[in-house]
OpenMM code with the backbone's topology and positions (N, CA, C; nanometers):
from openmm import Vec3, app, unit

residues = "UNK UNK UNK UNK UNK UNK UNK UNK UNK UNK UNK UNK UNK UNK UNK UNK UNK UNK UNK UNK UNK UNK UNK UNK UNK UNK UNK UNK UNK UNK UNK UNK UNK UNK UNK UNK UNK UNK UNK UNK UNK UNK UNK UNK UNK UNK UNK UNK UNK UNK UNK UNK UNK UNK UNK UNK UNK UNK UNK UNK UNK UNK UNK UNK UNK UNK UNK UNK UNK UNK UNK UNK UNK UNK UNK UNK UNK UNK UNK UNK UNK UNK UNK UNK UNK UNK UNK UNK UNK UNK UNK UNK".split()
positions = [
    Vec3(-0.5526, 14.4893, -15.7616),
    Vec3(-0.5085, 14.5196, -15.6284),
    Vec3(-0.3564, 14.5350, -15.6275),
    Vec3(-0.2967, 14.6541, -15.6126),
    Vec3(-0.1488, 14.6691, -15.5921),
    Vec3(-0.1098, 14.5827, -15.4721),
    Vec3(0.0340, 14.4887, -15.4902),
    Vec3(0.1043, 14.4554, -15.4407),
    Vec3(0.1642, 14.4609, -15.2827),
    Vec3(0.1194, 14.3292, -15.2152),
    Vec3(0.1712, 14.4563, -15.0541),
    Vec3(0.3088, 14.4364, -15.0226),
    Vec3(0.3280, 14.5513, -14.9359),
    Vec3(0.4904, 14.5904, -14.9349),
    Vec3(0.5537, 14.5215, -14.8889),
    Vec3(0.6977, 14.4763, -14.9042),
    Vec3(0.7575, 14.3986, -14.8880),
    Vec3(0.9074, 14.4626, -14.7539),
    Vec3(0.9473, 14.3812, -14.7167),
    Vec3(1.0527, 14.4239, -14.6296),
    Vec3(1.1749, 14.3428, -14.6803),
    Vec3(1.2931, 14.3615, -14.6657),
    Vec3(1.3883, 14.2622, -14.6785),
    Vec3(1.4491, 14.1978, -14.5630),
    Vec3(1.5445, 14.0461, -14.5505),
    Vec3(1.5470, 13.9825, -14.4181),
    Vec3(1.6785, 13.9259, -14.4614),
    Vec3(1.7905, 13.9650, -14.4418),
    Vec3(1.9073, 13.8668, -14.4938),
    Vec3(1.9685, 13.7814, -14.3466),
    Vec3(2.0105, 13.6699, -14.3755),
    Vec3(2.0944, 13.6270, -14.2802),
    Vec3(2.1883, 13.5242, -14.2891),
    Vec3(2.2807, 13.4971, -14.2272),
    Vec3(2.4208, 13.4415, -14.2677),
    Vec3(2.3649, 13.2984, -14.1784),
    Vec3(2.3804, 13.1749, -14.2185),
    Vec3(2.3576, 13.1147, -14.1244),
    Vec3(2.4720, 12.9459, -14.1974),
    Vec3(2.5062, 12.8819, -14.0859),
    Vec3(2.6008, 12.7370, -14.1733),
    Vec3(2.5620, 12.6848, -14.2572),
    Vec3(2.6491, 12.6222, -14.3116),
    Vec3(2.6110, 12.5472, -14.4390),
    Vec3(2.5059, 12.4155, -14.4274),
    Vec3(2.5512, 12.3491, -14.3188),
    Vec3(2.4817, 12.2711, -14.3043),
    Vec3(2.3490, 12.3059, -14.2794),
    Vec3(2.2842, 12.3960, -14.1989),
    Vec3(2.1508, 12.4184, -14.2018),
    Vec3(2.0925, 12.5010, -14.3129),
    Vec3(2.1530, 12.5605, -14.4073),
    Vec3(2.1113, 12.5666, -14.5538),
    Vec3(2.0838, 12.4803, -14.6248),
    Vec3(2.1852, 12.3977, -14.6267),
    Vec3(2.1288, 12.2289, -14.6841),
    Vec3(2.0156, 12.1991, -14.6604),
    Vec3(2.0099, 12.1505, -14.5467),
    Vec3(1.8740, 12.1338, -14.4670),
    Vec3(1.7209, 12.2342, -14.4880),
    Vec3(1.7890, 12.3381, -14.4795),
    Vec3(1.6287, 12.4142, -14.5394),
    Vec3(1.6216, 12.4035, -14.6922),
    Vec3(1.7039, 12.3999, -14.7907),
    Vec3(1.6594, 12.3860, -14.9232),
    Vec3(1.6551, 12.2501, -14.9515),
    Vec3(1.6911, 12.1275, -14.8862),
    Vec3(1.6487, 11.9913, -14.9209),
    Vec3(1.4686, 12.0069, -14.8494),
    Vec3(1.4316, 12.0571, -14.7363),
    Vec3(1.2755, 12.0601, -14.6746),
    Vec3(1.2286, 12.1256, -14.7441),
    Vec3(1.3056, 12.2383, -14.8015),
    Vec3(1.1789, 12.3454, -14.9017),
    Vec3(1.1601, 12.2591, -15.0762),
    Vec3(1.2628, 12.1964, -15.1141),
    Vec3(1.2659, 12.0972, -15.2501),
    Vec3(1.1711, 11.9753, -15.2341),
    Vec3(1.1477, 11.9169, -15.1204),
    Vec3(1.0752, 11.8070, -15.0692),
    Vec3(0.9115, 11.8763, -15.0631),
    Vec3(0.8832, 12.0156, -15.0495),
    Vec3(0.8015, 12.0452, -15.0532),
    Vec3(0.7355, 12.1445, -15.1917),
    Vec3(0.8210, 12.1102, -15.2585),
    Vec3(0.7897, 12.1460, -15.4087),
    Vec3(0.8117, 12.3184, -15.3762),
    Vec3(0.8674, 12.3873, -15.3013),
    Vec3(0.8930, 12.5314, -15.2726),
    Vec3(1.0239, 12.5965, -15.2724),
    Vec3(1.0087, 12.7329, -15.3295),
    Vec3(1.1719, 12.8025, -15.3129),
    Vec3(1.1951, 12.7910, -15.1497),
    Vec3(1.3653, 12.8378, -15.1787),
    Vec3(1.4133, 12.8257, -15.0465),
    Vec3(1.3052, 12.9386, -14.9902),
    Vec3(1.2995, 13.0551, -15.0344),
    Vec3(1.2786, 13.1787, -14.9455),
    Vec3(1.1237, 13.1393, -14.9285),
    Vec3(1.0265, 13.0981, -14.9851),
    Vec3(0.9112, 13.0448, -14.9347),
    Vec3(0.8729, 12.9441, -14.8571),
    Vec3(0.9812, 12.8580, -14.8426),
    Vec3(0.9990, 12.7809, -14.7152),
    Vec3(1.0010, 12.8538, -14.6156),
    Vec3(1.1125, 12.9220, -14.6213),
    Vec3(1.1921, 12.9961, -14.5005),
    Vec3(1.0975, 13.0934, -14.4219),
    Vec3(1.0626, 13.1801, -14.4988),
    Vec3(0.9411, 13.2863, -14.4963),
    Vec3(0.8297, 13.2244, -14.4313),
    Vec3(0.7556, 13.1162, -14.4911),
    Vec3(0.6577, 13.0399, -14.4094),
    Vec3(0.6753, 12.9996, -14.3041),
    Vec3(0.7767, 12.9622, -14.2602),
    Vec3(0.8336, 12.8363, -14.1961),
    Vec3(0.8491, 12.9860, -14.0327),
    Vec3(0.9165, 13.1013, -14.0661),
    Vec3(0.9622, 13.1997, -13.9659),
    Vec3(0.8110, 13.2414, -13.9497),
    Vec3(0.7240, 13.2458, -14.0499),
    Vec3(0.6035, 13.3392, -14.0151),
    Vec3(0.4987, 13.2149, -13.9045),
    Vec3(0.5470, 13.0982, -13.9697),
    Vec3(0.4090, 13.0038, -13.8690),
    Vec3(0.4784, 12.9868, -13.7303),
    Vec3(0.6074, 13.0179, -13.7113),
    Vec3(0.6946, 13.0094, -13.6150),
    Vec3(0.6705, 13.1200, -13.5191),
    Vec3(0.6378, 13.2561, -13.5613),
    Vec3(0.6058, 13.3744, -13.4774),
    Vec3(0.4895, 13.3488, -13.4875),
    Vec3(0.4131, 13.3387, -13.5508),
    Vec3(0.2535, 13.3257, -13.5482),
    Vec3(0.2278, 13.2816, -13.4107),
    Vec3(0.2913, 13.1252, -13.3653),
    Vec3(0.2561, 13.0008, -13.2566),
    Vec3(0.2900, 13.1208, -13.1330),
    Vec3(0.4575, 13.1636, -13.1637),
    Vec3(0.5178, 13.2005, -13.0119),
    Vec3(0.4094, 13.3020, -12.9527),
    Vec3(0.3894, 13.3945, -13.0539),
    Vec3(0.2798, 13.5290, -13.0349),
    Vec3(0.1885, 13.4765, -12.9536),
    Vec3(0.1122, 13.3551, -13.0136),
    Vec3(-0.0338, 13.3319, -12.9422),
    Vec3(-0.0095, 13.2891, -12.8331),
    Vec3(0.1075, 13.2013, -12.8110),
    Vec3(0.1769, 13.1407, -12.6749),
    Vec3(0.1670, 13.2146, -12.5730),
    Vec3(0.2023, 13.3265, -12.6218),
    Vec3(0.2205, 13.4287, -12.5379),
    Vec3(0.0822, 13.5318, -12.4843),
    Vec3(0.0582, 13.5832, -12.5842),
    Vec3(-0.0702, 13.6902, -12.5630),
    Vec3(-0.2189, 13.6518, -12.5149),
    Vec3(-0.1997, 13.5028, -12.5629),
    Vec3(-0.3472, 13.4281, -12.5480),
    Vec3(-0.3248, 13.3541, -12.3857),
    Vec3(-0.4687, 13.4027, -12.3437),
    Vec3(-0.4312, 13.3422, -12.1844),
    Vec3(-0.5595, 13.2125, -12.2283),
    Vec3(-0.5181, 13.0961, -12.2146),
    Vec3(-0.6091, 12.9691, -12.1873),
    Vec3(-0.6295, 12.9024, -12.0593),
    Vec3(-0.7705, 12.8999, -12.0065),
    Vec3(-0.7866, 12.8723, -11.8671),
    Vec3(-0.8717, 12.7263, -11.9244),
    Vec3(-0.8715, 12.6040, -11.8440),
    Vec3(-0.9309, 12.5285, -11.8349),
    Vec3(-1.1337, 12.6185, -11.7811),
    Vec3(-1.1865, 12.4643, -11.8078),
    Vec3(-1.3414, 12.4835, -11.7913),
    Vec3(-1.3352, 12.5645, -11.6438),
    Vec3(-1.2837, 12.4525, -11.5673),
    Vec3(-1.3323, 12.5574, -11.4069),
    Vec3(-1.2769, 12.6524, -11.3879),
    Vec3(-1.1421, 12.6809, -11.4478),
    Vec3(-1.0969, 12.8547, -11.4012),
    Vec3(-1.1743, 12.9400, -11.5145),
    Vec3(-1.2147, 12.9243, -11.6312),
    Vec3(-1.3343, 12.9958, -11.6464),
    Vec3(-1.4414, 13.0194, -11.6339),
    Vec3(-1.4986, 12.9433, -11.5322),
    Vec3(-1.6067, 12.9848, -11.4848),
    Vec3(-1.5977, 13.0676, -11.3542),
    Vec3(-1.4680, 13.0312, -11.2990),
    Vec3(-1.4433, 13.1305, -11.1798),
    Vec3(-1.3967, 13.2589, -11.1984),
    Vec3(-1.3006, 13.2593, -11.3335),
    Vec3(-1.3598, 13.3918, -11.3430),
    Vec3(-1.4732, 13.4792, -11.3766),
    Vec3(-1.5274, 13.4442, -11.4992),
    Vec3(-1.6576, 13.4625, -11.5142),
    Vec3(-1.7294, 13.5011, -11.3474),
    Vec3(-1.7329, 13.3994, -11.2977),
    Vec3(-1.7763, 13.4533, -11.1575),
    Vec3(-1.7464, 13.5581, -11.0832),
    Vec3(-1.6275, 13.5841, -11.1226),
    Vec3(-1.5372, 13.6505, -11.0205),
    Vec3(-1.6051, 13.8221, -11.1467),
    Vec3(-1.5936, 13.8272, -11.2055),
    Vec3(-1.6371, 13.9575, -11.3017),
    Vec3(-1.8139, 14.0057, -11.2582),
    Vec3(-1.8451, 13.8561, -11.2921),
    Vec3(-2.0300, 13.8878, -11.2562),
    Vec3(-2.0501, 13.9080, -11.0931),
    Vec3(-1.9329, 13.8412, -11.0417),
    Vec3(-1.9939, 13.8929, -10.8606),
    Vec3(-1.8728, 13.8969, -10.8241),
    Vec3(-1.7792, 14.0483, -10.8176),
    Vec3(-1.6272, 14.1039, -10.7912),
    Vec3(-1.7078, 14.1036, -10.6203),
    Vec3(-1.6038, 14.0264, -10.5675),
    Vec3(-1.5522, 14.0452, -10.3919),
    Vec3(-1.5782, 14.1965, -10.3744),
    Vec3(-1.6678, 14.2435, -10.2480),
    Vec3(-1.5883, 14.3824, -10.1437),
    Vec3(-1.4753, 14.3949, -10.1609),
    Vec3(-1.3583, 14.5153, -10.2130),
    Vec3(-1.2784, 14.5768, -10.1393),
    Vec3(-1.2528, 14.5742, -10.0472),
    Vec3(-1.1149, 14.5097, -10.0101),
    Vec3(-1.0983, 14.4856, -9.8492),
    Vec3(-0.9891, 14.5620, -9.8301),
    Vec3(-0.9115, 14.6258, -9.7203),
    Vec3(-0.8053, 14.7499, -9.6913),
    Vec3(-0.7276, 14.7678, -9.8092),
    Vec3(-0.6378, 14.6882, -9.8346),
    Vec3(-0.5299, 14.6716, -9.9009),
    Vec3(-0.5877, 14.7337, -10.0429),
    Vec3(-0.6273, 14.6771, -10.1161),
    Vec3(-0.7481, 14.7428, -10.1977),
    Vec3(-0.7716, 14.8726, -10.1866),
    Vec3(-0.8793, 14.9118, -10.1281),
    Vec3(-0.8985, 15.0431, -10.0576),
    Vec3(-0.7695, 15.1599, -10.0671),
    Vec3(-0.6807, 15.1171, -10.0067),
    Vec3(-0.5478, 15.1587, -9.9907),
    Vec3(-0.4824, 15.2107, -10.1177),
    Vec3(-0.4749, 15.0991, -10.2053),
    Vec3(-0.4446, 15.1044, -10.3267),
    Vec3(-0.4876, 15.1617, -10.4208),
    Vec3(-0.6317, 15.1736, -10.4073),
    Vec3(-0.7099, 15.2526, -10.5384),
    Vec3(-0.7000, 15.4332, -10.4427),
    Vec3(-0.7149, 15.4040, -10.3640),
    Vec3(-0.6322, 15.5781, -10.2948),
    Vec3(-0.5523, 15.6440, -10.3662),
    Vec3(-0.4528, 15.5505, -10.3350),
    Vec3(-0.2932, 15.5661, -10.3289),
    Vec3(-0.2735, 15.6375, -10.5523),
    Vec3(-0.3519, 15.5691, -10.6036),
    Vec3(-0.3712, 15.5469, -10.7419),
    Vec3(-0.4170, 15.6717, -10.7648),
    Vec3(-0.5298, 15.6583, -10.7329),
    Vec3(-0.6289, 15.8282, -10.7579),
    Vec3(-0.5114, 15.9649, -10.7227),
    Vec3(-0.4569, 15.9306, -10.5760),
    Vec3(-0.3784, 16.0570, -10.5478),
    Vec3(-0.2618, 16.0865, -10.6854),
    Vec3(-0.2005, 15.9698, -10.7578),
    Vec3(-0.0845, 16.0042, -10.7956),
    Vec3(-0.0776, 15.9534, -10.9611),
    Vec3(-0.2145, 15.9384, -10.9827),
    Vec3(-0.2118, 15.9178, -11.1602),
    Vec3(-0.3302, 16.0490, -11.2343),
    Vec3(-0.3274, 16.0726, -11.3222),
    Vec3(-0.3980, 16.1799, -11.3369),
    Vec3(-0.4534, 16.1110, -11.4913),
    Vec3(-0.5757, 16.1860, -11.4317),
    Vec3(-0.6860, 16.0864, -11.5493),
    Vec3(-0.6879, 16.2222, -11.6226),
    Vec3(-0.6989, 16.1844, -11.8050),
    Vec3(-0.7732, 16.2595, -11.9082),
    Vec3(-0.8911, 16.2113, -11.9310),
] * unit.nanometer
topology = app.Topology()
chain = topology.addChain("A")
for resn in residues:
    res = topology.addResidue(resn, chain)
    for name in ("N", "CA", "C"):
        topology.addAtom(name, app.Element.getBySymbol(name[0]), res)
């Protein structure tokens, strides 16, 4: 299996927190850059899901669930809106 591609990532950062990442990456039997690399990738990994993943407790998922299996009447405002939509977006 060929090799997957690589990008490069340089950055200038104090001394003191260099210390600090190559004493945590030595403590963990790892190069600096495989610390670092891990350490940025499990770091975007978390924020990503933080972000993109919506988590509702038990009862707001069942209300929605509800709310999908039995959607409310359209009431004006609504109405209004899906108008207003149709007149001025153009479907392919």
């Amino acid at each position: 299996m060929p090799p997957a591609p690589t990008a490069r990532l340089e950055a200038r950062l104090p001394t003191d927190v260099h210390a600090m990442l190559k004493r945590a990456a030595e403590l963990q039997g790892r190069s600096l850059t495989d610390f670092v690399v891990s350490a940025a990738h499990e770091a975007a990994r978390r924020i990503i899901a933080e972000t993109e993943i919506v988590r509702l407790s038990v009862e707001d998922q069942k209300r929605f669930a509800d709310a999908l299996l039995n959607p409310p009447e359209a009431n004006a405002a609504l109405r209004r809106a899906m108008a207003l939509h149709a007149k001025n977006v153009e479907v392919r």
